[in-house]
FIKOL-357550 format. One record per residue: residue number from 1; residue in three letters; x, y, z of N, C-alpha, C, O in turn. Coordinates in steps of 0.05 Angstrom, whole numbers, m for minus. Atoms other than C-alpha are relative to their C-alpha. Layout:
BEGIN
NUM:ALA:X:Y:Z:X:Y:Z:X:Y:Z:X:Y:Z .
...
This chain:
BEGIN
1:UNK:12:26:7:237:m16:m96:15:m22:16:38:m26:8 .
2:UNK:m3:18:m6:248:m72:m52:m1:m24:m7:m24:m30:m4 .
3:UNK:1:28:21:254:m137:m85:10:m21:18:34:m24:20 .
4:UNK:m6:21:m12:246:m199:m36:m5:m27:m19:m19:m28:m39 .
5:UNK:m5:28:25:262:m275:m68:m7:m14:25:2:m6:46 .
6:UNK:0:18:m21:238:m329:m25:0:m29:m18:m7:m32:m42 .
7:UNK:2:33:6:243:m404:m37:m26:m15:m21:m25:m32:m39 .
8:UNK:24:8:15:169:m411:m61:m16:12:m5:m11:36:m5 .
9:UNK:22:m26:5:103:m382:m76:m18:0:32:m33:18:41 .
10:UNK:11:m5:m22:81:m403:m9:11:1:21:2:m13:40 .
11:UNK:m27:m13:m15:138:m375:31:m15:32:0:m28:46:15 .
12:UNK:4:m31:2:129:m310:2:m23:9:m1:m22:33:5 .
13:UNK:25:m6:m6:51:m303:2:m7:6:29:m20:26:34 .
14:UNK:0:3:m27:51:m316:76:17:29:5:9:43:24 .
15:UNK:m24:m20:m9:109:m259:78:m16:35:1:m17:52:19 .
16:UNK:11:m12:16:69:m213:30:m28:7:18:m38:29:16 .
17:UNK:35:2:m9:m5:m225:71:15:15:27:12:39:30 .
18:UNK:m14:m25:m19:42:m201:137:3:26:m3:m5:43:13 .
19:UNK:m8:m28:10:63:m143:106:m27:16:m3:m27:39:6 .
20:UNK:28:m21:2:m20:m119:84:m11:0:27:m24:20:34 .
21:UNK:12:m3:m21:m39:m143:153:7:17:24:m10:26:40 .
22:UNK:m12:m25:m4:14:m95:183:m13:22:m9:m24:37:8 .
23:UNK:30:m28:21:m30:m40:134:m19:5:21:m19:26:34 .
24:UNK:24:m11:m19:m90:m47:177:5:m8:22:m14:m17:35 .
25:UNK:7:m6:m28:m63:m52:240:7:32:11:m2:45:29 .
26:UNK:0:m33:0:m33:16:226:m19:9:m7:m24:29:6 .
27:UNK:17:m19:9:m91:37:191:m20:m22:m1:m19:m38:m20 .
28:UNK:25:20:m1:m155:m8:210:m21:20:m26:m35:6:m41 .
29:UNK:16:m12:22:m192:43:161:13:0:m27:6:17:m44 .
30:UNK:m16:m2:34:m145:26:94:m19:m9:m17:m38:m24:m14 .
31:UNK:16:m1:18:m171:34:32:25:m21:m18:49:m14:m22 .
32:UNK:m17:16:10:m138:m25:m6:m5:m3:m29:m28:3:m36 .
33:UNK:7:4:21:m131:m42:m76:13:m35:m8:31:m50:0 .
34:UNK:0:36:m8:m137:m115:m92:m9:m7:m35:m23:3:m53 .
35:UNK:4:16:25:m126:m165:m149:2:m28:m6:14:m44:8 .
36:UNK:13:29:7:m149:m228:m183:21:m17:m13:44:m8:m10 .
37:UNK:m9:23:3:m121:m292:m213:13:m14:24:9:m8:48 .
38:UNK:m5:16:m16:m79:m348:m188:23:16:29:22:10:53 .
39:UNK:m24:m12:m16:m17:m302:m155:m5:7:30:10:1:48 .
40:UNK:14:m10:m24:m57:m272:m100:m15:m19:19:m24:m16:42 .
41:UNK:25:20:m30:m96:m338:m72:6:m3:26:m11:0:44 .
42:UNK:m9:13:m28:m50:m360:m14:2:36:19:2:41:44 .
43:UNK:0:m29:m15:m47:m281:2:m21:3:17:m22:7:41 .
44:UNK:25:m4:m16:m121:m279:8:0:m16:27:m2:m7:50 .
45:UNK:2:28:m17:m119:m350:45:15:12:26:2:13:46 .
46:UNK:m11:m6:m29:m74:m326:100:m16:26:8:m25:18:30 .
47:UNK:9:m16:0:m108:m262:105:m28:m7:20:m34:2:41 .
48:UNK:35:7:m11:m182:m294:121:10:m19:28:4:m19:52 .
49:UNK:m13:12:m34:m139:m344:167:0:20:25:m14:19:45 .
50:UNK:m4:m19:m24:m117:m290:209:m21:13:9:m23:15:34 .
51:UNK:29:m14:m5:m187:m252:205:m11:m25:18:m15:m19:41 .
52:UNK:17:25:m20:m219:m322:237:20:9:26:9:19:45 .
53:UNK:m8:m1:m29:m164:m314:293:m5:23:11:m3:22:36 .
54:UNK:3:m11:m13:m180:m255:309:22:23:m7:14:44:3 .
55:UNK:m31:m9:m5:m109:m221:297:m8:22:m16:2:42:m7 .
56:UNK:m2:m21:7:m130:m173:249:m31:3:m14:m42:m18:m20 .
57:UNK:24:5:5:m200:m145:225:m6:19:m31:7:39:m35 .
58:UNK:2:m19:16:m230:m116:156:m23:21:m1:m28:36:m20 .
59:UNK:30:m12:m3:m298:m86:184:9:27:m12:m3:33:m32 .
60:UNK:m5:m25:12:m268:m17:167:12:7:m17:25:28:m14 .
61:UNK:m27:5:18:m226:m29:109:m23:m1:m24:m42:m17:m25 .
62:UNK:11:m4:32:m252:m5:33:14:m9:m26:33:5:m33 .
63:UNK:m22:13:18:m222:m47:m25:m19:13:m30:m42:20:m36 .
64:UNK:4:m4:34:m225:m31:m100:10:m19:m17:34:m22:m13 .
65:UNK:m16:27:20:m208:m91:m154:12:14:m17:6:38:m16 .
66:UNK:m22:m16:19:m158:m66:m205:m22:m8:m23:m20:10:m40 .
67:UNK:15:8:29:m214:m100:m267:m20:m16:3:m26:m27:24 .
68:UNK:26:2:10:m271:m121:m296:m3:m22:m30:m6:m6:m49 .
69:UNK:14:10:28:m288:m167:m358:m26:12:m8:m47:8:4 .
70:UNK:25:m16:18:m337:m129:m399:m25:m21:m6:m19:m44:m12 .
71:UNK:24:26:7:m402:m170:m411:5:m21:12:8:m41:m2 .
72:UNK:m7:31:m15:m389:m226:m359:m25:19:38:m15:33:55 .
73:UNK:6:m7:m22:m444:m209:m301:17:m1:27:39:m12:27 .
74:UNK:m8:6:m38:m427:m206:m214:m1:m30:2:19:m41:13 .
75:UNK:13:27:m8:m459:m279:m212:7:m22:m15:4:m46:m8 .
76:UNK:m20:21:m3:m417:m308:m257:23:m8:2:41:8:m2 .
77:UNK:m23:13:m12:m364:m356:m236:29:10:m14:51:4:m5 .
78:UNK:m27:m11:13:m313:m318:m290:11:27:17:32:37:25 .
79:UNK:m13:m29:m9:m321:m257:m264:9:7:18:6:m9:36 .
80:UNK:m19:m5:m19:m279:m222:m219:m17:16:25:m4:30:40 .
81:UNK:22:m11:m26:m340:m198:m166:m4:m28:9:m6:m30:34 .
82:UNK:1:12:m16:m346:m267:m159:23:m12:10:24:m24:32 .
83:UNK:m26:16:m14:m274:m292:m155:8:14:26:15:0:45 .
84:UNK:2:m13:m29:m268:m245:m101:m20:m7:17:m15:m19:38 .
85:UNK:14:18:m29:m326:m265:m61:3:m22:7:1:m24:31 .
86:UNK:m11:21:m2:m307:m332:m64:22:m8:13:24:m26:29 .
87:UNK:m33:5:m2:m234:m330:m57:3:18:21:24:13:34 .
88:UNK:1:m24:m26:m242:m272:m2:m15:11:21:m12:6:45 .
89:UNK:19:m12:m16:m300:m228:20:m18:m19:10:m26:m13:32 .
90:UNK:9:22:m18:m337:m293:38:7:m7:23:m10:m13:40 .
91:UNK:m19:16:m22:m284:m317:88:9:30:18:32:29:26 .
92:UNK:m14:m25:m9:m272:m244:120:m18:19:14:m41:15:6 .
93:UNK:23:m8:m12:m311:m201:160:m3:25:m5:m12:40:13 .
94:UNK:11:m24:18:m318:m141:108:m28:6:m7:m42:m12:m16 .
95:UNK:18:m9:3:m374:m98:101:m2:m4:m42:12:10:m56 .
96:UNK:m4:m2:24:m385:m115:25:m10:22:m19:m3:23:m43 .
97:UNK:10:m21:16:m425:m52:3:33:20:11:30:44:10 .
98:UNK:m23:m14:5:m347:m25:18:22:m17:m16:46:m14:m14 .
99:UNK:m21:17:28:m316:m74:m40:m12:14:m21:m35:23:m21 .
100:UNK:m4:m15:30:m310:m44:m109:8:m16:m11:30:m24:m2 .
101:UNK:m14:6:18:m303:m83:m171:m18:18:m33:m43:18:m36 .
102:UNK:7:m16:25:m314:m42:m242:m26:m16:m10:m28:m40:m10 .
103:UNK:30:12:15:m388:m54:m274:11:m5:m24:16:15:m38 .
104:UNK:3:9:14:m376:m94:m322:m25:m4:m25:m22:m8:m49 .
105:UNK:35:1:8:m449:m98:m346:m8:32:0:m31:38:m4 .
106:UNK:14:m26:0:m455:m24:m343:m9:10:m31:5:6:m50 .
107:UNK:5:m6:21:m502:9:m396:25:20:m21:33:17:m44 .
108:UNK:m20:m8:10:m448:63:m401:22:1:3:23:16:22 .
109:UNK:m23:13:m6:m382:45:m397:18:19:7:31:16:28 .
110:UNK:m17:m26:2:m344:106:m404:m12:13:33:5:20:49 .
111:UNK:7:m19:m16:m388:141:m348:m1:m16:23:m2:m4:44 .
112:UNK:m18:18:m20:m372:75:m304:24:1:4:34:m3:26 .
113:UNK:m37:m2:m5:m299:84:m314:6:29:22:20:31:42 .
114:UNK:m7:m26:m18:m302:159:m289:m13:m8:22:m4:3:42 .
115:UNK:21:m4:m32:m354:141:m232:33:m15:15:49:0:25 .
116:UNK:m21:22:m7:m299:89:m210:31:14:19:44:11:40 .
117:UNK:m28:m15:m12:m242:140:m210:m16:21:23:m7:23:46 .
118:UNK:13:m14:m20:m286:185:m173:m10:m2:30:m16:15:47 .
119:UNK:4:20:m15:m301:130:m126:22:m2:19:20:m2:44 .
120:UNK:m25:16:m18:m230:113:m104:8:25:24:10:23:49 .
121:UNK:m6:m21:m2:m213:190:m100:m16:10:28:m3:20:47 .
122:UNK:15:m5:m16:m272:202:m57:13:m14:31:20:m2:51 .
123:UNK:m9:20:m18:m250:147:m12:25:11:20:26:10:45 .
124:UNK:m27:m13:m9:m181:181:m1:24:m13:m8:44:m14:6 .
125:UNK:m11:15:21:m147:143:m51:21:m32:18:25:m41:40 .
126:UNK:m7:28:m11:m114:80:m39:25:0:13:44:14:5 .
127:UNK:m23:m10:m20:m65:69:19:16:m27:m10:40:m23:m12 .
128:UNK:m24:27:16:m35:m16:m15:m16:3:m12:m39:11:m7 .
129:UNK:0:12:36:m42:m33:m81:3:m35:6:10:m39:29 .
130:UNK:0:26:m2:m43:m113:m86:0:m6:m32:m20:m13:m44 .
131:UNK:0:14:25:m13:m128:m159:8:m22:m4:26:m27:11 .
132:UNK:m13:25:29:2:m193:m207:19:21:m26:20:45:m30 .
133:UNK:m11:m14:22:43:m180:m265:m4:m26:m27:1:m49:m21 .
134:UNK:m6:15:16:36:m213:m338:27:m2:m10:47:12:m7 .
135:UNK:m23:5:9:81:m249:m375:m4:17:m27:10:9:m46 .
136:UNK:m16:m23:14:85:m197:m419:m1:31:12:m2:53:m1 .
137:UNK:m10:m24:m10:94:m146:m372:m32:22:11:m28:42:25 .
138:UNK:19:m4:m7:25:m124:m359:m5:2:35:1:m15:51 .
139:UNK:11:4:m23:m4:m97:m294:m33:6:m2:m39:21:m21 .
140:UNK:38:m5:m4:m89:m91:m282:8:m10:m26:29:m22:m29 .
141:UNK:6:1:31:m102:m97:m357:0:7:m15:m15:7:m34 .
142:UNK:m14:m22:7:m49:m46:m372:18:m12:m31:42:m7:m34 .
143:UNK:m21:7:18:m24:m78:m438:18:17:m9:17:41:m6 .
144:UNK:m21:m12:8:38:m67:m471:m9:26:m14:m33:25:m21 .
145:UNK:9:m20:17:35:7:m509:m17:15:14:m22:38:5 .
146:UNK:9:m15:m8:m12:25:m451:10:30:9:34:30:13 .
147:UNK:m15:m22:m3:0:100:m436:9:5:38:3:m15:50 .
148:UNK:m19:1:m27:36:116:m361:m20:18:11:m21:17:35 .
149:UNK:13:m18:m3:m17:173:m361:m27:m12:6:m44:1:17 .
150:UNK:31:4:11:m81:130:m373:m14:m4:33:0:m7:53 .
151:UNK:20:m2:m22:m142:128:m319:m11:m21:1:m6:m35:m19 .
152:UNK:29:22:8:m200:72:m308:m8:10:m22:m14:33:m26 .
153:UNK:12:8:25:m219:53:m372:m10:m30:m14:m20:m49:m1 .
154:UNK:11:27:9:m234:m3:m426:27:m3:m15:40:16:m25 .
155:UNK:m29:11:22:m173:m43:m464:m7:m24:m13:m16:m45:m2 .
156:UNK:m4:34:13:m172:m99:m507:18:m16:10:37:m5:21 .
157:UNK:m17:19:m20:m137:m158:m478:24:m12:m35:19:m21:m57 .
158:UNK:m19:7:16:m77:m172:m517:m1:m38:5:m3:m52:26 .
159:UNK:m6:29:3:m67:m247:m550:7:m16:26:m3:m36:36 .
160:UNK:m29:17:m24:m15:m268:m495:m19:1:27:m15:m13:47 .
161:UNK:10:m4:m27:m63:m246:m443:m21:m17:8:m26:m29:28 .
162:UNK:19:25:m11:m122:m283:m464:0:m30:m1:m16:m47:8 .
163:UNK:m6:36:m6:m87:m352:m474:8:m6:25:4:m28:35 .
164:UNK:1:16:m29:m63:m346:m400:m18:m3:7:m21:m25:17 .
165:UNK:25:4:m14:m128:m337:m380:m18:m16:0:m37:m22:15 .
166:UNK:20:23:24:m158:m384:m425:m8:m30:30:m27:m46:32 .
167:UNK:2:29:m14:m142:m438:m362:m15:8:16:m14:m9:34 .
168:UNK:18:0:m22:m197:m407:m315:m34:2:m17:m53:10:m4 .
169:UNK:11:4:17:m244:m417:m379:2:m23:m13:0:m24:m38 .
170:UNK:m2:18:13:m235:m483:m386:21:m17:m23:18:m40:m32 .
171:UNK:m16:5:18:m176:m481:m431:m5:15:m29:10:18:m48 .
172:UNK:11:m17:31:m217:m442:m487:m2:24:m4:m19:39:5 .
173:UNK:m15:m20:6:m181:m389:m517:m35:21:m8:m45:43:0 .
174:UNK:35:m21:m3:m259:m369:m541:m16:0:12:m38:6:3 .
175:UNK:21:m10:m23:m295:m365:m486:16:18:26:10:18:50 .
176:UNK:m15:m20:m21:m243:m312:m454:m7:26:m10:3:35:m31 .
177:UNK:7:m41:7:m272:m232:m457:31:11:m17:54:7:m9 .
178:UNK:m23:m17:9:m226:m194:m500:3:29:1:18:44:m11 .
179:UNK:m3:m27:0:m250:m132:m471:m2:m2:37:m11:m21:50 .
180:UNK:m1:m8:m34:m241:m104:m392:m3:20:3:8:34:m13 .
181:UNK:m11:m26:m17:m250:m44:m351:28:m5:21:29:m20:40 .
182:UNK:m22:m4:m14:m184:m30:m324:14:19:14:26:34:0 .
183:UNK:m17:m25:m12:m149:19:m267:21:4:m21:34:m14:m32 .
184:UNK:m15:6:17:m109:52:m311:38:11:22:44:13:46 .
185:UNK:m32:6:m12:m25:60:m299:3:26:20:16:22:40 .
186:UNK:m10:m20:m17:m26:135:m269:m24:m16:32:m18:m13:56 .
187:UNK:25:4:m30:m94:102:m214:27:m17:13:34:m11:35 .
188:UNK:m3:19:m19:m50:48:m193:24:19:7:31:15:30 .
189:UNK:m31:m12:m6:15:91:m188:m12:21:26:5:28:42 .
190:UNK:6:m14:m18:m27:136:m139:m1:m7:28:m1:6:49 .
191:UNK:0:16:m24:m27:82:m96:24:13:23:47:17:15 .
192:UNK:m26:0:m24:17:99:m31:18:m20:9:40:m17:18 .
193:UNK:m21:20:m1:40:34:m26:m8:m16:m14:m31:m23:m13 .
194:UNK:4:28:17:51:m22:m79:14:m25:12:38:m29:16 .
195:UNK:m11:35:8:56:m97:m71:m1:m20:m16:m21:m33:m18 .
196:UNK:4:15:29:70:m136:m129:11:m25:m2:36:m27:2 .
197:UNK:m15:27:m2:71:m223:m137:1:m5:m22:m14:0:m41 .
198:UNK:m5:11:33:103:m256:m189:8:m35:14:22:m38:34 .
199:UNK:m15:23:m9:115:m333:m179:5:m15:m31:m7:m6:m50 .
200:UNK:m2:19:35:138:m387:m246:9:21:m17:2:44:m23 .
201:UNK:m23:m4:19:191:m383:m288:m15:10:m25:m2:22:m42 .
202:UNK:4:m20:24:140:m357:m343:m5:30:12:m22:41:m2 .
203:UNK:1:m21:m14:141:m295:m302:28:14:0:28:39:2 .
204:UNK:m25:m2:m2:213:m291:m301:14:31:m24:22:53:m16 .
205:UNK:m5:m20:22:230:m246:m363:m16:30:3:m2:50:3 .
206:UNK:15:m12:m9:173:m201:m348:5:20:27:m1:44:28 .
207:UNK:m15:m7:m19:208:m192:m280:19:21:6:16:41:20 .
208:UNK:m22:m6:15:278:m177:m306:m11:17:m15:9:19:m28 .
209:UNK:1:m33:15:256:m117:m343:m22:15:27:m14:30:45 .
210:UNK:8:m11:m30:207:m97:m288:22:22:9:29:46:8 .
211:UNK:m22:m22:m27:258:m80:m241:26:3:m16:41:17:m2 .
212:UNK:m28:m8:5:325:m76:m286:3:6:m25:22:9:m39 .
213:UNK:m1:m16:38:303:m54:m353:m9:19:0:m25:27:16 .
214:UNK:24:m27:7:281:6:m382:m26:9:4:m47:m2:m4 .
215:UNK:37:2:3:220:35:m369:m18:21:m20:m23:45:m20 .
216:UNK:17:1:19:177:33:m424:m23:m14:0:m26:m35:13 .
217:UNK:33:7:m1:102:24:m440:2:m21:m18:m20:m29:m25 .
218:UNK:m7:32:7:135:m44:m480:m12:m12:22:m32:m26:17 .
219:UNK:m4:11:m20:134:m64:m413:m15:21:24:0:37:35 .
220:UNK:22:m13:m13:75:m30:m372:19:m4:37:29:15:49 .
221:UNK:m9:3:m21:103:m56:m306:28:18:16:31:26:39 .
222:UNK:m17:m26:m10:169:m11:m310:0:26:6:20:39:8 .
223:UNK:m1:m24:m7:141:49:m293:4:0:36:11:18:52 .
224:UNK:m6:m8:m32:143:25:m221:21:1:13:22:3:38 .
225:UNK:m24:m10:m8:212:33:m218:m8:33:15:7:41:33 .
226:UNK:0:m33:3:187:111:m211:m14:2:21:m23:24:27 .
227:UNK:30:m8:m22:135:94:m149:22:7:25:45:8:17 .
228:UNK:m15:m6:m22:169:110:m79:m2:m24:22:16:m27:38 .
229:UNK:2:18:m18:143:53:m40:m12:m26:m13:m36:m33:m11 .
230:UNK:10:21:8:141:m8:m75:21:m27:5:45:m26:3 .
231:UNK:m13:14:m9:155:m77:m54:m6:m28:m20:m29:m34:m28 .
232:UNK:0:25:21:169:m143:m101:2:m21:19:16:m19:39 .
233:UNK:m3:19:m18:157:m207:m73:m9:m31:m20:m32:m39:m25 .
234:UNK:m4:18:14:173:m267:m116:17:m23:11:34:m20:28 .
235:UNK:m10:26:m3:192:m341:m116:28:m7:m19:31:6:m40 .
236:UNK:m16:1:20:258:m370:m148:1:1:m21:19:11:m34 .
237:UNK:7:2:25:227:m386:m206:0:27:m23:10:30:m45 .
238:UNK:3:m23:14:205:m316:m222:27:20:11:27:44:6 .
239:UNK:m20:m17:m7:271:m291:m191:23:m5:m24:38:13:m31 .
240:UNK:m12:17:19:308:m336:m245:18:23:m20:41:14:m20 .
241:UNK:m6:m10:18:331:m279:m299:14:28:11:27:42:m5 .
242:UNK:m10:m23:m6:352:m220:m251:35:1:0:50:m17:8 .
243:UNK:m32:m4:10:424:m197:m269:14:2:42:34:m11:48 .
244:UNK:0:m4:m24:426:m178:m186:m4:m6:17:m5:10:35 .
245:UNK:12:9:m23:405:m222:m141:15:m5:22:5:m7:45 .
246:UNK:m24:m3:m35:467:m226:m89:m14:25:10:m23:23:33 .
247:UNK:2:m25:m11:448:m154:m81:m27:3:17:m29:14:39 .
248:UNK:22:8:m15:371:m175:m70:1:m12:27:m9:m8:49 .
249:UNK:4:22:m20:381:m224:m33:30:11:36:30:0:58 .
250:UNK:m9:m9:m31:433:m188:27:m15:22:1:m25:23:24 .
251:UNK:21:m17:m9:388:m120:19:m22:m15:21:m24:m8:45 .
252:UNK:13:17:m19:334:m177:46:8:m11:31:m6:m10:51 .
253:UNK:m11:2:m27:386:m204:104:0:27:15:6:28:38 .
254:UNK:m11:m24:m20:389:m132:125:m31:2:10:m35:0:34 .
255:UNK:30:m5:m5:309:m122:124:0:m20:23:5:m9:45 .
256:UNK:m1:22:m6:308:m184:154:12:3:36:0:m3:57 .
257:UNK:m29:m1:m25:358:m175:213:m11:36:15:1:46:35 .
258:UNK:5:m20:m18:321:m107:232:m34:m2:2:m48:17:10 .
259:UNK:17:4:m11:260:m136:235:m30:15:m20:m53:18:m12 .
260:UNK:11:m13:14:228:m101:178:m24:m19:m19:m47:m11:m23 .
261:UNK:18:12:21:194:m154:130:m1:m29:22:m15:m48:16 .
């Protein structure tokens, strides 16, 4: 686990969007896995930047979203088919019948979740991962108590999860889904490579067990202590609580100094 700290959230997004655009220049055919809210914008944003210059392209590149809000169509502005087209596949020169986000609206839900896994698998499973993490430790819509084993499925959105969310809903705690399709913890761990942003100090705690606590399904996010190639890329704020950060932070001068990140 690599664990870079930069100054801000738009330091290290810029750092972070380098690092996936490196991905497809090794592999212009990557199969990516990609995720929603605020953490990821400036990622996308540099990302479609660079696609306009020219510098890097996604015509052959297959993405999968980590979730889904259950009952919230493609077309509307909550859901995460369109925060992605909006915030991404709009601005990028992806084939979009090769974007994946979970049917939400599907009649059967269960036999959407397996199509999904069957989907990625087919694909040749995913070469980055592109996570957020909650402040309670949450990755996709892996709440606490989720199992380390579990697949695409459906979860209830824990309390804590839907008052963050509540602010892309207007502020209203009831008009936030309390159900999702979600990759579950063994899909994303299949990933070959993880990148995971955390920025703000309510992130901070969440963090700090992450990478230096136990790992327990308290804390969904510690299992990726156990992945082989995973890289943290957080702002002070969310660096705030680590017992270790001299150690972060010259591991980074060394990356740094060989030209690595």
């Amino acid at each position: 686990m690599e664990v870079i700290i930069d100054v801000d959230s738009a330091v290290s997004s810029e750092r972070a969007a380098r690092n996936i655009a490196k991905q497809l220049k090794l592999k212009p055919s990557s199969v990516l896995g990609l995720a929603t809210g605020s953490s990821p914008l400036k990622v996308y944003a540099s990302l479609a930047e660079m696609c306009v210059r020219g510098e890097i392209s996604f015509r052959s590149v297959t993405t999968f979203n980590l979730d889904e809000y259950i009952g919230v169509p493609p077309e509307n502005e909550h859901s995460y088919r369109y925060f992605m087209n909006a915030n991404f596949f709009d601005k990028i020169d992806i084939d979009k019948s090769r974007t994946h986000v979970p049917d939400g609206m599907a009649k059967d839900i269960e036999a959407a979740c397996k199509s999904y896994e069957a989907d990625i698998e087919a694909s040749g499973g995913i070469d980055l991962q592109l996570l957020g993490i909650g402040s309670d430790g949450h990755i996709g819509f892996n709440e606490p108590s989720s199992s380390f084993a579990s697949k695409t499925r459906v979860k209830g959105l824990a309390s804590e999860t839907i008052t963050a969310n509540a602010r892309f809903f207007g502020n209203d705690v009831l008009a936030v889904p309390t159900h999702a399709i979600t990759m579950g913890i063994s899909t994303i761990m299949k990933a070959r490579k993880i990148c995971l942003l955390a920025y703000g100090s309510d992130k901070a705690a969440a963090v700090a067990g992450m990478i230096e606590g136990p790992i327990s399904a308290k804390l969904p996010a510690s299992i990726l202590q156990m992945h082989p190639c995973v890289t943290i890329y957080l702002d002070n704020a969310a660096a705030s609580k680590l017992d270790l950060r001299q150690y972060y932070d010259a591991a980074k001068s060394d990356l740094e100094a060989r030209g690595e990140i």
